[in-house]
C-alpha positions in Angstrom: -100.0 40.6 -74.6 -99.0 37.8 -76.9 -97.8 35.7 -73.7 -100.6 33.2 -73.5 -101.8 32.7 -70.3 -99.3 33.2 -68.1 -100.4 34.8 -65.0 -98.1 37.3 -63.9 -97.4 37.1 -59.8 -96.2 40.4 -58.5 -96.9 39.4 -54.6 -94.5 36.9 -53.1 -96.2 33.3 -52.3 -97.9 33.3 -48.9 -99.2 37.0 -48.9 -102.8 37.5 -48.2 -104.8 40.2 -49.9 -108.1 41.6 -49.3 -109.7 43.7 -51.2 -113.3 45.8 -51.6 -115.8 45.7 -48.6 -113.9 42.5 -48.0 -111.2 44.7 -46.6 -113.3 47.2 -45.2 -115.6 45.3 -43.1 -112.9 42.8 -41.4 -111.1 46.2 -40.7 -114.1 47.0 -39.2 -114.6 44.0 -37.3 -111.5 43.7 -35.6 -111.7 47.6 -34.9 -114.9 46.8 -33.2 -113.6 44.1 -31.1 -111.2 46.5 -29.5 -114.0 49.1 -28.8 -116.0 46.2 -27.2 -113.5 44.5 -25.3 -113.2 48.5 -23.3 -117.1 49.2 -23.0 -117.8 47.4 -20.4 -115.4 49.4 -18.0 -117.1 53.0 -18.7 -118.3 55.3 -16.2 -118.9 54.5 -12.4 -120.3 51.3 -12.6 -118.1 49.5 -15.1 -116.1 46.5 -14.4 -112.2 46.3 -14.0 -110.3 43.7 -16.4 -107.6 41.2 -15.4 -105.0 41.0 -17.5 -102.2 38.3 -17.5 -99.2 38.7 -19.7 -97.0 36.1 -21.0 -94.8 35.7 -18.0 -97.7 35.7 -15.8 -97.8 38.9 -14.5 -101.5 40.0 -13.5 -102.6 43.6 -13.8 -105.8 44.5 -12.6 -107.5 47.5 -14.0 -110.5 49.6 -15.5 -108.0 52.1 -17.5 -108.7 52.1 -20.8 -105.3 52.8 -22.0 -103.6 50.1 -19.2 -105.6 47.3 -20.7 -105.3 48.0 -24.5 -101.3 48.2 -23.7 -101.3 45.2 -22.0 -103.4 43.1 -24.2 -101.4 41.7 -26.8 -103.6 43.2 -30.3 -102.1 41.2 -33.8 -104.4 42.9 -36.3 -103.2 46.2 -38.4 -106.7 47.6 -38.1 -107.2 47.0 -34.2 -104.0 48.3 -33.2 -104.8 51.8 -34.7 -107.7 51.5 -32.0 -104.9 51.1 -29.2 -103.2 54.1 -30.7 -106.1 56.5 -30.2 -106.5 55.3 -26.6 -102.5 56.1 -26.3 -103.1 59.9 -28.2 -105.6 60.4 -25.6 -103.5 59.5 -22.6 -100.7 61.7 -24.0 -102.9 64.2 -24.7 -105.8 64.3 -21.7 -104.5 61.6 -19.2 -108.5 60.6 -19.1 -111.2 58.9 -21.8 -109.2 56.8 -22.5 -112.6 54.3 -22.6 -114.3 57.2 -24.4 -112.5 57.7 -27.0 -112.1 53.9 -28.4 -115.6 52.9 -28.0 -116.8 56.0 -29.9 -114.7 55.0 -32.6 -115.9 52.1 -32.6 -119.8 52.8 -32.5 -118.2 55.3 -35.5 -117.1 52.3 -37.9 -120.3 50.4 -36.9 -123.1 52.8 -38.4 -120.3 53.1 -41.3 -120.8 49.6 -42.2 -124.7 50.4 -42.6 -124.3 52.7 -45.1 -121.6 51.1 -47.0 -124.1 48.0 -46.7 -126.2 50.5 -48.2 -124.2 51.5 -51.2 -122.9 54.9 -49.6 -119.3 55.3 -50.8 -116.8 55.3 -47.9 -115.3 58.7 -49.0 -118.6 60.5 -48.8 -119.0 58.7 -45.1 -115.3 60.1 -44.2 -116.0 63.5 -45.6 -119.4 63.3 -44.1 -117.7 62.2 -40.3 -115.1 65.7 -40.7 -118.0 68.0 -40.7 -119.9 66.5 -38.1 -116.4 66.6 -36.0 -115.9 70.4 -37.0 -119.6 70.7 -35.8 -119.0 68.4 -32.7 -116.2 70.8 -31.4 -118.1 74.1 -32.0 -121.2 72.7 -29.6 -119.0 71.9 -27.1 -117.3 75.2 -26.6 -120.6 76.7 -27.0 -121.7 73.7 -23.7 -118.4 74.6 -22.0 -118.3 76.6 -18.4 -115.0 78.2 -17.3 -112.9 77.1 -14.3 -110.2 78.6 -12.4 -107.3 77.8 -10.9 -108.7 80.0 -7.7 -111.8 77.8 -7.5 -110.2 75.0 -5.3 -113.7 73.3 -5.1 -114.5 72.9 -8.5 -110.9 71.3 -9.3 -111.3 68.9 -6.4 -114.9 68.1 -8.1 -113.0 66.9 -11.5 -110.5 65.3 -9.9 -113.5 63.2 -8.0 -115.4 62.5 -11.5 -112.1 61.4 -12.7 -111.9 58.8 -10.0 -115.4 58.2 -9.7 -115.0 54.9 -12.1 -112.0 53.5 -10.1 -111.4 51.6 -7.0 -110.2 54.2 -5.3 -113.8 55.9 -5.6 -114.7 55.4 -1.9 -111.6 57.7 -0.8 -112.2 59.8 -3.7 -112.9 63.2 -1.2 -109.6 62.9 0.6 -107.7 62.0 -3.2 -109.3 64.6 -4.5 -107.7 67.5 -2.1 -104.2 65.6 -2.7 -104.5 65.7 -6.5 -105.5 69.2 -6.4 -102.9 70.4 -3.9 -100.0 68.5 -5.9 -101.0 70.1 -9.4 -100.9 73.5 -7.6 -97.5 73.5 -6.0 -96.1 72.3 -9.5 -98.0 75.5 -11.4 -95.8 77.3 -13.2 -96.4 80.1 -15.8 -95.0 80.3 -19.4 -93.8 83.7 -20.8 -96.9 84.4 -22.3 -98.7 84.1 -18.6 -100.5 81.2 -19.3 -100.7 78.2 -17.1 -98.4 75.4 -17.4 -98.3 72.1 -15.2 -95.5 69.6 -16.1 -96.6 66.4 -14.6 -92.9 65.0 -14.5 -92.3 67.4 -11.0 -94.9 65.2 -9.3 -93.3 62.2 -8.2 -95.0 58.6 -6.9 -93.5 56.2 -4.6 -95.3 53.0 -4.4 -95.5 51.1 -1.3 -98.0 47.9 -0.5 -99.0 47.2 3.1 -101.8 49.9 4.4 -104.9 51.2 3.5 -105.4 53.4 0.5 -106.4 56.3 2.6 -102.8 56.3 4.2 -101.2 57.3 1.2 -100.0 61.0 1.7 -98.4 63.7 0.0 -94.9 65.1 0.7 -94.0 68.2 0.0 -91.0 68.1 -1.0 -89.4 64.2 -2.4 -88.9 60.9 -1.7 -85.9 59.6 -2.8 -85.9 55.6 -2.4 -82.2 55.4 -0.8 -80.7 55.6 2.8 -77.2 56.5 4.0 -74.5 55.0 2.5 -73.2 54.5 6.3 -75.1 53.3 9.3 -72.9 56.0 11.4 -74.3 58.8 9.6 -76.8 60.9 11.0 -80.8 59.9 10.7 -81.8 63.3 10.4 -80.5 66.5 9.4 -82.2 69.6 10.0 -81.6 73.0 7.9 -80.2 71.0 5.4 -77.7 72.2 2.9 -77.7 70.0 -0.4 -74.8 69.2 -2.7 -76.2 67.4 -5.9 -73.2 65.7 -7.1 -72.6 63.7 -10.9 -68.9 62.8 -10.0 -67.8 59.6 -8.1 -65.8 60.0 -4.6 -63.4 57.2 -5.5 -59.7 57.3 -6.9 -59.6 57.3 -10.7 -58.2 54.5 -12.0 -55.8 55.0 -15.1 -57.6 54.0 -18.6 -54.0 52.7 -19.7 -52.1 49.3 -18.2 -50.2 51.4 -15.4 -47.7 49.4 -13.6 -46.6 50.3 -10.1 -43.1 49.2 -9.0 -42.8 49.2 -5.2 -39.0 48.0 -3.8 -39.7 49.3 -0.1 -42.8 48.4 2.2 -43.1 52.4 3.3 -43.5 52.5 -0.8 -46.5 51.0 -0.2 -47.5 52.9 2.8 -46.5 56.1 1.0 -48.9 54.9 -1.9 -51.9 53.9 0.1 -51.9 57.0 2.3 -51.9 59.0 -1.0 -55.0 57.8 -2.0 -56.6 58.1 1.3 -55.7 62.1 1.2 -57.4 62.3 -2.2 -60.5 61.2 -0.9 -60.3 63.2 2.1 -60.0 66.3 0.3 -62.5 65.7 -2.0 -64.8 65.0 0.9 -63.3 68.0 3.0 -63.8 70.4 -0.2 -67.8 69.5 0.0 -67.5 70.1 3.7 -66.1 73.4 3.1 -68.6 74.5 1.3 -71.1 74.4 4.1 -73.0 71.2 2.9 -74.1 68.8 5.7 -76.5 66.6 2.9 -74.9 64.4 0.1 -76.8 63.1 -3.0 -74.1 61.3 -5.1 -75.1 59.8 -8.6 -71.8 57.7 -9.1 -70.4 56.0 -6.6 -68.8 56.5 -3.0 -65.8 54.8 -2.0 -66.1 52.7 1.5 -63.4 55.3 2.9 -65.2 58.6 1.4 -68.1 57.1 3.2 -65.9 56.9 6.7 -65.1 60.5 6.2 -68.4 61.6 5.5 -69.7 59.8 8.8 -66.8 61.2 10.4 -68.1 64.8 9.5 -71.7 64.0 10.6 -72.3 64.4 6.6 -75.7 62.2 5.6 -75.0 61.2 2.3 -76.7 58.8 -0.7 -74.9 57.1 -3.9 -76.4 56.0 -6.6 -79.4 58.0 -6.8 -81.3 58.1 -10.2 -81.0 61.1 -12.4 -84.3 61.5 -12.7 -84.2 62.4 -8.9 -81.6 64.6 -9.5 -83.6 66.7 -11.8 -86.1 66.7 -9.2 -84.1 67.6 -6.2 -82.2 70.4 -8.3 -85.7 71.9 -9.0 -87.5 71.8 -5.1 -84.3 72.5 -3.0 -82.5 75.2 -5.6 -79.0 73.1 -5.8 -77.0 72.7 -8.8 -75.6 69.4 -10.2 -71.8 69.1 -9.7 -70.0 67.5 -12.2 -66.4 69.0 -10.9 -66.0 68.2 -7.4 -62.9 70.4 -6.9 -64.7 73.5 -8.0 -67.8 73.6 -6.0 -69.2 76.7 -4.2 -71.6 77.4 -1.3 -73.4 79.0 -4.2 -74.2 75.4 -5.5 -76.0 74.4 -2.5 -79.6 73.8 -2.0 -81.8 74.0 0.7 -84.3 71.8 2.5 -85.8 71.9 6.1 -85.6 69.0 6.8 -83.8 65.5 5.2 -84.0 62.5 7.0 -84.7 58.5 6.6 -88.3 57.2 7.6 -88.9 53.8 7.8 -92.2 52.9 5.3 -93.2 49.0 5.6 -89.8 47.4 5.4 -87.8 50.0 3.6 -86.0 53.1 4.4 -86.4 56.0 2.4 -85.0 59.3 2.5 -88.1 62.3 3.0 -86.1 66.1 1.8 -89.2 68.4 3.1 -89.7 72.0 4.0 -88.0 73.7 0.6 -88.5 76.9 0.2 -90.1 77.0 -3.6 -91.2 73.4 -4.1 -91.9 73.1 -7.4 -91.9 69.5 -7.2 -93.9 67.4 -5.2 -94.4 63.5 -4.1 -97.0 61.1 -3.2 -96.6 58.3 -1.6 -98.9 55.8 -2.6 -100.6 52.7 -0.4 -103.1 49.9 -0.9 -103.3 46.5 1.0 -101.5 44.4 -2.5 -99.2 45.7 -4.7 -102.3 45.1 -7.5 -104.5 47.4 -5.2 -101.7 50.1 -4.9 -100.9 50.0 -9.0 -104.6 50.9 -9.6 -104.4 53.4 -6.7 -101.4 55.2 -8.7 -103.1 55.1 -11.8 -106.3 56.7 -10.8 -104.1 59.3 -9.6 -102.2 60.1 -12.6 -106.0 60.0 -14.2 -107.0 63.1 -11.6 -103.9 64.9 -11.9 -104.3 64.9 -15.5 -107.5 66.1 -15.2 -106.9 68.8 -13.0 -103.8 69.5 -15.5 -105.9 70.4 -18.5 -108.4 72.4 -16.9 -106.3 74.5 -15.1 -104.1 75.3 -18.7 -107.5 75.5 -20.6 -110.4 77.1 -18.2 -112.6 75.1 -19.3 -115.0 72.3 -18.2 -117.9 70.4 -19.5 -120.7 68.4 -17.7 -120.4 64.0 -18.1 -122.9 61.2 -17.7 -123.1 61.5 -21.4 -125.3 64.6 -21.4 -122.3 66.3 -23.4 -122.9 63.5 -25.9 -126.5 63.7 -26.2 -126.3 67.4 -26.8 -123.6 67.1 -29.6 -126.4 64.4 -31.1 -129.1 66.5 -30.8 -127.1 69.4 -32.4 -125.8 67.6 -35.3 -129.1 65.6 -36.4 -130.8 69.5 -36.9 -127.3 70.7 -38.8 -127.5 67.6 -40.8 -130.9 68.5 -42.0 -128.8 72.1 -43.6 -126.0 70.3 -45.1 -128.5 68.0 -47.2 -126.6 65.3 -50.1 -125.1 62.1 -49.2 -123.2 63.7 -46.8 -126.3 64.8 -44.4 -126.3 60.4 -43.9 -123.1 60.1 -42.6 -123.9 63.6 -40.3 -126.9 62.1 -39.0 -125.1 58.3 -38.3 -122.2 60.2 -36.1 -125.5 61.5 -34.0 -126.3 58.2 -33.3 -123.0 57.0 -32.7 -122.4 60.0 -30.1 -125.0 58.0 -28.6 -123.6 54.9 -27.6 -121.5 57.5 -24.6 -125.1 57.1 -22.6 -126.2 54.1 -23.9 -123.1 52.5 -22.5 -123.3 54.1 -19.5 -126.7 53.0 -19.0 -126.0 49.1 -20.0 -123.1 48.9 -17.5 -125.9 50.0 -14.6 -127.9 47.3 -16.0 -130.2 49.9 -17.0 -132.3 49.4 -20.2 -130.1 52.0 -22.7 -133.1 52.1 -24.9 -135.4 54.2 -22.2 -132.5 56.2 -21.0 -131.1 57.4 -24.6 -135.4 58.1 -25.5 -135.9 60.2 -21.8 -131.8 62.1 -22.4 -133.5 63.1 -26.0 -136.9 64.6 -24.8 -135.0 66.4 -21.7 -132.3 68.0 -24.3 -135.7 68.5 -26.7 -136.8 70.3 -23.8 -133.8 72.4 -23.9 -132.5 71.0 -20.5 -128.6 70.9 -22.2 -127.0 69.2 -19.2 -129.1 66.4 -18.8 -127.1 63.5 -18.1 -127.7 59.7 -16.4 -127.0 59.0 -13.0 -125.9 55.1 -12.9 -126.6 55.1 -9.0 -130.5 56.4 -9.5 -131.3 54.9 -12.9 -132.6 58.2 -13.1 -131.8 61.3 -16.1 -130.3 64.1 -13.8 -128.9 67.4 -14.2 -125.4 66.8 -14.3 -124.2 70.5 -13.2 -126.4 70.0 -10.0 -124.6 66.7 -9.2 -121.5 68.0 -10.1 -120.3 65.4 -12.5 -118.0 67.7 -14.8 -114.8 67.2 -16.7 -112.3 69.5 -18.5 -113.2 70.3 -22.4 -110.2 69.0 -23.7 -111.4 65.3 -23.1 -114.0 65.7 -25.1 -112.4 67.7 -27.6 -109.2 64.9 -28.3 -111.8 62.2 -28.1 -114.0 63.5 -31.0 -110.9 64.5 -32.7 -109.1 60.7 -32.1 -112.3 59.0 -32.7 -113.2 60.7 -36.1 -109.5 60.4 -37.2 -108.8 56.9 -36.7 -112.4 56.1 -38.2 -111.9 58.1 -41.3 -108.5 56.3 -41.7 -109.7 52.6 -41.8 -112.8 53.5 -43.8 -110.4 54.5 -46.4 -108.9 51.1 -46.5 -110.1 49.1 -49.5 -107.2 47.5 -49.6 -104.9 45.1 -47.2 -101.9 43.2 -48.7 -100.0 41.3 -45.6 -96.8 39.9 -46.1 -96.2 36.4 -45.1 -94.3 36.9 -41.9 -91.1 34.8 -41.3 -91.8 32.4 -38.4 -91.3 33.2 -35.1 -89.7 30.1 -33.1 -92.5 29.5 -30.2 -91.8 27.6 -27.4 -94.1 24.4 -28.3 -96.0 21.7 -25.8 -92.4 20.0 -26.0 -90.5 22.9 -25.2 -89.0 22.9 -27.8 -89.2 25.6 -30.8 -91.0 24.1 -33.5 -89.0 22.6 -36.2 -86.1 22.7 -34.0 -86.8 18.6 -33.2 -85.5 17.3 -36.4 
């Protein structure tokens, strides 16, 4: 170039650059490390995780998802690994745990054949057809399930819980999952099943056993009367949802107020105490004998209400608003002066129970609930966290198989039949490719073999006996951690809807395919962060 030597820096000082299999493998290693830091908590006999956050905050749990979010993951690679787990809670609600370590056991048997002098892009083009193949055995696997078959859905909802704490209550869970997903059924306007997990509503409380948690028909809105004089209970309830306050505007300009006599004053005061009247008067006019306020009420709209034996709640969230407006039928008010009987809603029964320490208002007995709400218990507040996120793990469940129809059979006999599938279809494909095809079989592997470690099982025996009973044509041959022994999983009824499968394949194969692409990772230096140092002070902040 006729410069000499200069060497020409294009990357600012302090980036780091790796390149080549370099690049590749720590990608690999770091994605990996997620995938192990999740396998020990699959299937029924894994163990939970305790997780403390900066600030202290302990979270005990076995859900996938809950402990990728909560550990604190630096490296690019890895964190693509915590976004598959998210996908698949999005997507499923459940295998979570699935999904990550397959990706991982994916990117493992990739670094033998890139050890081996496979390219990367003939492993990645090799992984896509063995997903495609992947997804057409487990339709062809796949049993159908109703939304009429009340048994069955309480079975997934129990194989869903089966790995969690709350596994030795997991019969009388079950019937509550299954009978909250089917009050919040609705239909689309094609006819097919729709369940919007949103209308089911959890309220928390610590201070009983699991097994007392119970399900509401109806909602639990976590506010009392704004008054003590109000009524505790109202009967045939007639519900104004209102998004106005019941207090005297003030002007948004400096208003001055010039008052020469005292019956001025009186004149003035009186005034505003008839405003609020007849805004509480024009809600009692309309029939309603229930209030739920989002703004505010003023201390005297709140005399009047008790005064008319009205029982009524400020500040309540919107969310709950939503949710009332959906189970009781109301609208929300914005205008209080033009409201109509027409707006109200209608519940049995509203009244304030006493749970623990708190008071909460119960609304129950509406006449199309399409909400519903569960109100959760455990002996700590740890215990009842994990209780509400098994929960939302068996509602999800139940969720997708009612909207899909379908369900598979678990204990990794799914996986073993995908494996034995894709090693003969390998065998077709022949090429480079037919490698990569046949490593994915043995990574679909590591489901069992997982399974079968955390029992303290030797995975070795079990994945060799899974193999000659799927030989053997037995296609739901599965482990049973509580045995030690290879089971028929439809017998033992451990089933779980298709779609699990389906996203984790599809997440797993995805986020594989992207980091073996990677040859290349260029990292900024990043400015530095002020920590808090032994001193307490930020570092270079004590010169």
């Amino acid at each position: 170039m006729g410069m000499g030597n200069t060497p020409v820096i294009i990357l600012r000082e302090g980036t780091k650059r790796e390149k080549g299999k370099d690049a590749q493998f720590n990608n690999i290693s770091a994605a990996r490390a997620i995938s192990d830091a999740v396998r020990s908590s699959l299937g029924p006999r894994g163990m939970d995780k305790m997780l403390v956050d900066s600030m202290g905050d302990v979270v005990i749990t076995n859900d996938g998802v809950t402990i990728l979010k909560e550990m604190d993951v630096q490296h690019p690679a890895a964190k693509m690994l915590v976004e598959v787990a998210k996908t698949q809670d999005d997507e499923v609600g459940d295998g979570t745990t699935t999904s990550v370590i397959l990706a991982g056991e994916l990117l493992k048997k990739a670094t033998d054949l890139i050890d081996a002098n496979v390219h990367p892009t003939i492993i990645a083009s090799g992984y896509r057809l063995a997903n495609d193949k992947a997804q057409e055995v487990l339709v062809k696997v796949a049993k159908k399930v109703s939304i009429k078959d009340e048994e069955t859905l309480k079975l997934l909802a129990q194989a869903a819980m089966n790995s969690k704490q709350v596994n030795q209550a997991k019969v009388v869970f079950s019937e509550m999952v299954v009978e909250a997903v089917k009050t919040v059924v609705d239909k689309d306007k094609d006819g097919n099943y729709v369940v919007d997990l949103k209308n089911i509503q959890t309220v928390k409380k610590a201070g009983a056993r699991m097994e007392e948690s119970e399900i509401v028909k109806g909602l639990i809105i976590d506010k009392e009367p704004v008054q003590q004089n109000m009524p505790r209970s109202v009967k045939n309830a007639k519900i104004a949802l209102i998004d106005a306050p019941f207090e005297v505007k003030k002007t948004e300009i400096d208003a001055k107020i010039q008052i020469t006599d005292p019956s001025q004053l009186a004149g003035f005061i009186a005034e505003e105490e008839k405003m609020l009247k007849d805004m509480v008067m024009k809600v009692k006019a309309t029939g309603a004998n229930v209030v739920f306020c989002q703004k505010g009420i003023d201390d005297l709209a709140q005399h009047f209400f008790a005064k008319e034996g009205i029982y009524a709640c400020r500040r309540v969230k919107k969310s709950d608003m939503e949710r009332l407006g959906k189970s009781t039928g109301a609208n929300i008010i914005n205008k209080i002066a033009e409201m109509e009987a027409a707006d109200l809603g209608f519940a049995e029964t509203v009244e304030l129970r006493k749970v623990e320490d708190e008071e909460m208002t119960f609304i129950t007995g509406c006449k199309d609930p399409k909400t519903v709400s569960v109100l959760v218990r455990g002996g700590t507040n740890h215990v009842a966290d994990e209780v509400e996120r098994s929960l939302v793990d068996a509602w999800s469940v139940v969720k997708v198989a009612i909207e899909d129809g379908l369900m598979v059979t678990g204990g990794g006999s799914t996986a073993m039949e995908i494996a034995m599938q894709l090693r003969d279809y390998a065998a077709s494909v022949g090429g480079r490719k037919q490698i990569a095809i046949e490593a994915y079989a043995s990574a679909m592997e590591i489901i069992p073999s997982t399974l079968a470690e955390n029992a303290g099982l030797d995975p070795i025996d079990i994945v060799i006996e899974m193999r000659k009973q799927h030989k053997a044509g037995k296609k739901y041959a599965g482990l049973n951690p509580f045995t030690g022994k290879v089971e028929d999983m439809m017998k033992l009824n451990v089933i779980e809807p298709h779609r699990i499968g389906k996203q984790a394949i599809n997440s797993a194969t995805d986020a594989a395919v992207m980091i073996l692409r990677i040859d290349d990772v260029i990292a900024s230096k990043a400015s530095p962060m002020p920590q808090v140092g032994e001193g307490g002070m930020p570092p270079g902040m004590d010169d």
